[in-house]
N, C-alpha and C positions, 0 to 999 in steps of 0.2 A: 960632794954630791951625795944626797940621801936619797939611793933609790929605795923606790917603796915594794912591798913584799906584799903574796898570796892570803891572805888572811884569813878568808871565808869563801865556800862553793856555794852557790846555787842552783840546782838545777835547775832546767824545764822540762814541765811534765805538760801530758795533750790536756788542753780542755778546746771550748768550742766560746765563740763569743759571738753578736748579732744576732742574726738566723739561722746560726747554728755553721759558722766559717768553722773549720776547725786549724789553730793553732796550737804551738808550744810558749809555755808563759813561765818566766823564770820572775826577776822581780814581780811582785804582786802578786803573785802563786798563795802568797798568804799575810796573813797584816802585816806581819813582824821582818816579812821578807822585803824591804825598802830599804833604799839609800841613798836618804837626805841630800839633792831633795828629787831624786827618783821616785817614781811612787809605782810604776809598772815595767816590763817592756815587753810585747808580744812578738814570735817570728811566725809569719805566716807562711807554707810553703807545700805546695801540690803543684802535682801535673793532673789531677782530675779535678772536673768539675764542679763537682756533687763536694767538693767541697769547700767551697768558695764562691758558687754562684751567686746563693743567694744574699750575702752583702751582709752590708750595717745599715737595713732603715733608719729612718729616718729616727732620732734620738737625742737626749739633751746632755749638755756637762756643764758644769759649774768648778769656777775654783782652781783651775791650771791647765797648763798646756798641752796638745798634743802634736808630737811628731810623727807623721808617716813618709817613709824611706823605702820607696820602690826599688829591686832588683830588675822584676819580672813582671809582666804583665799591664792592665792599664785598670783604674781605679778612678770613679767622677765624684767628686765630691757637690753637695750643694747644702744652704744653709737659709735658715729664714733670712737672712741680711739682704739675698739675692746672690751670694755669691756664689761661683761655678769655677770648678777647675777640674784639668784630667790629667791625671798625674802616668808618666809612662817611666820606661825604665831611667833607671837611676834620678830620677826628679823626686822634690823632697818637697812636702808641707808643714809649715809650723803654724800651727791655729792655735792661739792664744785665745780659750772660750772665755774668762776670767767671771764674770759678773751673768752672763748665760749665753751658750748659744744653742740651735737644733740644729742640726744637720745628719746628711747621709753618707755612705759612701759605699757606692756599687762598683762593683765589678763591668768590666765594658769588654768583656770577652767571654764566649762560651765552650771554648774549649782553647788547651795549652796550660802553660806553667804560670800559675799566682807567688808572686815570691816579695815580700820586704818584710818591715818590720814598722811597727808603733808602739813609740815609746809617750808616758806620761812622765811631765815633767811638773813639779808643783811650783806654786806662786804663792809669796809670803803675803800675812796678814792684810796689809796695806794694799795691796793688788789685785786681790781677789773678786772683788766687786766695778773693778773696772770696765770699760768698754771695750767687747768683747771684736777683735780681728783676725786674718791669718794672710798669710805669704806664701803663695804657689814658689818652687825653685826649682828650674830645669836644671836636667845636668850641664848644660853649655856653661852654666852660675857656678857650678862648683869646680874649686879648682886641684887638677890631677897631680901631686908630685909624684916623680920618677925617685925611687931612691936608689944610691948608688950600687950597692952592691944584691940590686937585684929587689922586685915588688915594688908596690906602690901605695900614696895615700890620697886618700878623698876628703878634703877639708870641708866640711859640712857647718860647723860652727866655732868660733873661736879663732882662735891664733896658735900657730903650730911654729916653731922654732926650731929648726933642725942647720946647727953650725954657721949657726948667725946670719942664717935668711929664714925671715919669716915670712907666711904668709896663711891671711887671710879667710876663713870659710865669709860663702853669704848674710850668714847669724852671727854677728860678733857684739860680744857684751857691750863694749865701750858706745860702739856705732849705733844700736839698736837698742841700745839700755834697757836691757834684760838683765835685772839684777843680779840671778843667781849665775851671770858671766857662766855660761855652758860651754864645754869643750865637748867635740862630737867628729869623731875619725871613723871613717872605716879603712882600714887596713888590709892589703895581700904580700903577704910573705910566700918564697919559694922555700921550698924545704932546705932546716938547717937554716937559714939564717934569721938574722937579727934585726930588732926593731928597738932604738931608746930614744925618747921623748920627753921633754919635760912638761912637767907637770904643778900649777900653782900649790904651793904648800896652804895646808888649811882645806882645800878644795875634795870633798869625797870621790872617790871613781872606783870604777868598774870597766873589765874587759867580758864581752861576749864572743864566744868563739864558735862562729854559725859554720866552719867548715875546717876539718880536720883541728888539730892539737898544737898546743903550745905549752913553753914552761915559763914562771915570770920570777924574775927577780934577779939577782945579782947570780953571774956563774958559781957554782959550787955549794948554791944557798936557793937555789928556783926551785919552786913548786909545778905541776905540771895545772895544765887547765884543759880538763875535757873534753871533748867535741859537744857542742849546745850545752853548754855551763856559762852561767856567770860569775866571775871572778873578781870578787872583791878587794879593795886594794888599800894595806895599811898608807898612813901620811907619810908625804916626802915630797921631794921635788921633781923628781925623774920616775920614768918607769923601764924595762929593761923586758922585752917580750924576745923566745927563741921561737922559731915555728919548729913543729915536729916531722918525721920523717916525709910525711905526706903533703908540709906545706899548711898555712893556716890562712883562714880567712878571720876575722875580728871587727866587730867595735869595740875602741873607748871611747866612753864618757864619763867625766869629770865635772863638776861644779860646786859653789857655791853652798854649803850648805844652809839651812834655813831655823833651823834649831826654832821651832813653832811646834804645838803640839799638831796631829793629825789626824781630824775623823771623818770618816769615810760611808760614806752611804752610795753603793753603786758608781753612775756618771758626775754623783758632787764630791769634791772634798771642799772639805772648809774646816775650823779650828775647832767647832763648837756642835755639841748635839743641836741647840736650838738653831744655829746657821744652818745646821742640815734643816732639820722640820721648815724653816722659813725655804730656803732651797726645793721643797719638795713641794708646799703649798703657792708657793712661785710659779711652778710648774703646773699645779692640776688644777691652776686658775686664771690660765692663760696668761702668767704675767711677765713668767721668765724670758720670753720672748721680745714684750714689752718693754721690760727694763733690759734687757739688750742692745736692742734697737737706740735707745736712747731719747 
């Protein structure tokens, strides 16, 4: 077994996204800060209002997907297509915008705790111009392992393998042919113990540690991972997580990487300066919508 090691921290620092939510943003924090084929991922989290109220108007993306992973609170999405969904605690959206979509996503509560997280996930060359869908997922879809010696895992995408039962998140590469095959946990450990997972070799990943501390890697060779850090994770097959004194909450995700070049202009990515400009003139000429639609 090659478990894989600490390699790189990222933080996350505040900034503010829509109309001014204010979250913390570790991938995407800055260009260079991505891992193939991540391209962002934001935690949102207040108990006041003022900061969260006022939502993501209404807005476009081009070019890859996005996951939103409710904790807390409740969140309606809606999109030129007609679609509508409200996402409450622990339900999960994977909207694949690829070729364009508009949509929004308000907040459906005005006071209480706003909490998840949105990640972007890229989509290689060949895809990005596709016909643009998504998948509301309650949590009754995701399914709970109990692990033995205490915490538990939430299979959100992929295939998880733990002593030769596996089982299933709602997004699974094979099933849902999603190329970049995404592996997508979230994790509770009690303090002091242990988490080890395999993990496809070749496949880039990262751990997010949204509450208290861990260390990764093989005993006597772990590195620690900070509270709201991302933790990026050299290759291998397995990963090897300790929770720290206070216990850890985590994501990982793992996939697929895409080795394409990436450039980025706000809500588009695409490969190429001119796909952004065509991307942009799409948009401020009513078409990105149109060629959505299909």
């Amino acid at each position: 077994m090659n478990t894989r090691s600490l390699v790189h921290i990222i933080e996350s620092v505040p900034t503010s996204d829509g109309a001014g939510v204010k979250l913390r943003r570790s991938l995407g924090s800055q260009p260079g800060m991505r891992v193939d084929p991540f391209l962002m991922l934001d935690e949102f989290y207040s108990d006041n209002p003022d900061d969260y109220i006022s939502g993501f108007p209404s807005h476009p993306h081009r070019g890859f997907e996005t996951v939103t992973y409710m904790l807390d609170g409740h969140m309606r999405h809606e999109d030129h297509l007609g679609n509508r969904g409200n996402l409450g605690p622990g339900d999960v959206q994977w909207m694949t915008a690829a070729r364009g979509i508009i949509h929004s996503e308000m907040p459906q509560q005005s006071a209480g705790r706003m909490r998840g997280f949105q990640l972007w996930l890229n989509l290689p060359s060949k895809e990005k111009m596709k016909p643009a869908h998504y998948r509301d997922i309650p949590v009754s879809e995701i399914p709970l392992i109990e692990l033995p010696r205490g915490g538990e895992v939430k299979v959100i995408a992929g295939t998880l393998n733990l002593e030769g039962d596996a089982t299933n998140g709602p997004i699974n590469g094979s099933d849902n042919k999603i190329s970049t095959d995404p592996l997508y946990l979230d994790v509770r450990l009690p303090p002091g113990a242990e988490f080890s997972a395999p993990i496809t070799t070749g496949h880039n990943a990262f751990l997010y540690a949204y509450e208290g501390s861990a260390r990764i890697g093989t005993a006597g060779a772990a590195k620690p991972l900070p509270h709201r850090t991302a933790g990026v994770l050299s290759d291998g097959d397995s990963v090897r997580v300790q929770a720290g004194a206070e216990g850890v909450r985590f994501l990982l995700l793992a996939a697929r990487p895409i080795h394409e070049p990436v450039v980025q202009y706000g809500p588009f990515v695409m490969n190429t300066r001119e796909e952004i400009e065509q991307a942009l003139a799409d948009y401020r000429g009513g078409r990105l919508a149109v060629a959505a639609g299909g």
